[in-house]
C-alpha positions as CSV (number, residue, x, y, z in Angstrom):
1,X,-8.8,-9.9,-6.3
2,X,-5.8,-10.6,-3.8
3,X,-1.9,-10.5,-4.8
4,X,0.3,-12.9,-3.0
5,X,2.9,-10.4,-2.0
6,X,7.0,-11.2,-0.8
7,X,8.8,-8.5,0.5
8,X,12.7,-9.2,2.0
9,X,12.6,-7.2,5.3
10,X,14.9,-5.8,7.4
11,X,13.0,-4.8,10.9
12,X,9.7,-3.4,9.6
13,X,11.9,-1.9,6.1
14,X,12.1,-2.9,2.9
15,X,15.2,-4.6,2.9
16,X,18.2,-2.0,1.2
17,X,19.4,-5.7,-0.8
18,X,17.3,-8.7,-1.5
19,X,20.5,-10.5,-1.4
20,X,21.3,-10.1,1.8
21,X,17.8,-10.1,3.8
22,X,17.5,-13.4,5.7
23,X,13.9,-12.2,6.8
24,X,10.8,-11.9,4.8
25,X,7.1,-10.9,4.9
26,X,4.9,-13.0,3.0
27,X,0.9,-12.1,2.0
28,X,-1.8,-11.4,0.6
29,X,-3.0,-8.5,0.2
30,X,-6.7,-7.6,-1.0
31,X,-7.6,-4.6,-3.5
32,X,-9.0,-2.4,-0.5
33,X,-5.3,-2.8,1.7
34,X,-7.0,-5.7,3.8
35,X,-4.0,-8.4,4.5
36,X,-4.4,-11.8,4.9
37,X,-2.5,-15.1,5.0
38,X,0.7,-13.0,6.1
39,X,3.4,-14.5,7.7
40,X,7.0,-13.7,8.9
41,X,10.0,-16.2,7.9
42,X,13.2,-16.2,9.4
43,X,15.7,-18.0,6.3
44,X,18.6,-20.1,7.7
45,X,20.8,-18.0,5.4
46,X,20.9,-14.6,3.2
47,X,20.6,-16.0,-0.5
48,X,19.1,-14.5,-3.4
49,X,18.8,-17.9,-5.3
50,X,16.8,-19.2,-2.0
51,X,14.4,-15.7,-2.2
52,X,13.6,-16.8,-5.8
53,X,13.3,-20.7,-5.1
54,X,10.9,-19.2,-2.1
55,X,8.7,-16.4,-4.4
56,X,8.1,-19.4,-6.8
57,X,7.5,-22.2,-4.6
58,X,4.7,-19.7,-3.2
59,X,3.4,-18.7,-5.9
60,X,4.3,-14.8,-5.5
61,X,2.8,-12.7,-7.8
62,X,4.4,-9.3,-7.1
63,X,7.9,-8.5,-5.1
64,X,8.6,-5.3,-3.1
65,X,12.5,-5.1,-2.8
66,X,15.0,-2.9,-2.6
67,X,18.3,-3.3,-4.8
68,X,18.4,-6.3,-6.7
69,X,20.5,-7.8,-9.5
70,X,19.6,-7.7,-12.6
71,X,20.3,-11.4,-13.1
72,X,17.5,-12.3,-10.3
73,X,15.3,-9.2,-11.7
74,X,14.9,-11.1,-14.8
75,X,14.9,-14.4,-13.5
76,X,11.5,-13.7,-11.3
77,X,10.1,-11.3,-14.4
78,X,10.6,-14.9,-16.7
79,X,8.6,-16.8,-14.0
80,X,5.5,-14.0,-14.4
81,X,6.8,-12.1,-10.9
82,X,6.3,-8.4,-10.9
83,X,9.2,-7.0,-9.4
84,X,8.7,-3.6,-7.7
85,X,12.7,-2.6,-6.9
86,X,14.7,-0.3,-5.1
87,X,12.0,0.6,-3.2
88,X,12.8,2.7,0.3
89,X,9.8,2.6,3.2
90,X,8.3,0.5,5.5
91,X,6.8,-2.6,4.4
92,X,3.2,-1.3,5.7
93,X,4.0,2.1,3.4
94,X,4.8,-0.1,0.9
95,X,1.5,-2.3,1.1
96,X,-0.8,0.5,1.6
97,X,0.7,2.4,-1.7
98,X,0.6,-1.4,-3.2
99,X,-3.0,-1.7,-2.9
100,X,-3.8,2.0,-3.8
101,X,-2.0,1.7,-6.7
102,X,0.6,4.2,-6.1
103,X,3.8,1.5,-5.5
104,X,6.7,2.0,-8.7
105,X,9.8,0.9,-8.6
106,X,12.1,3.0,-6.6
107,X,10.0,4.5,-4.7
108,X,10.5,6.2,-1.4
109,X,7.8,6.4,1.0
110,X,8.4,8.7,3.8
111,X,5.7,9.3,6.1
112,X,5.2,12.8,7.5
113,X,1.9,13.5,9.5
114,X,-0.3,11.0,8.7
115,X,0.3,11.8,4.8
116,X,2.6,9.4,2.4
117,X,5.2,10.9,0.2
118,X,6.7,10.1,-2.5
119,X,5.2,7.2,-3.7
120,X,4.4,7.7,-7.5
């Protein structure tokens, strides 16, 4: 079954602070890695209440982010959002450990030779 997925970018990262990414990938993505439906929105403004307003107006079921307050971190939990936070890679590392069920909060996915490290 496919998970809508949001994850705040910054370039092709995980973005260090979801209160300060004013770009964000939006998916979903299959139980074999497959991705559909994605998209890439550019927000007018950085806002952590706008992230939230977006992940529930979309229906997101799980969030990749990097730092986040505990404030919105419990907000999104509330509203049946699975938060996955401080999370450090690229947002395909992050996908592919996503679907393989590998992706914890605070991760850090380096990739050295083909091989992914360090997701748990």
């Amino acid at each position: 079954m496919a998970q809508k997925v949001l994850i705040p970018l910054d370039g092709n990262e995980v973005a260090p602070r979801f209160d300060l990414a004013a770009e964000v990938w939006l998916g979903l993505l299959a139980d074999d890695g497959r991705v559909s439906e994605e998209r890439t929105l550019v927000l007018p403004q950085a806002s952590a209440e706008g992230l939230c307003r977006l992940a529930i107006t979309e229906k997101v079921e799980v969030l990749i982010c990097g730092a986040i307050e505990d404030e919105y971190y419990q907000y999104l939990n509330w509203k049946k959002v699975r938060v996955l936070d401080s999370v450090i890679g690229s947002r395909r590392d992050a996908l592919q450990a996503l679907a393989e069920g590998r992706l914890d909060s605070g991760a850090i996915l380096v990739e050295r030779a083909g091989t992914l490290l360090g997701a748990t």
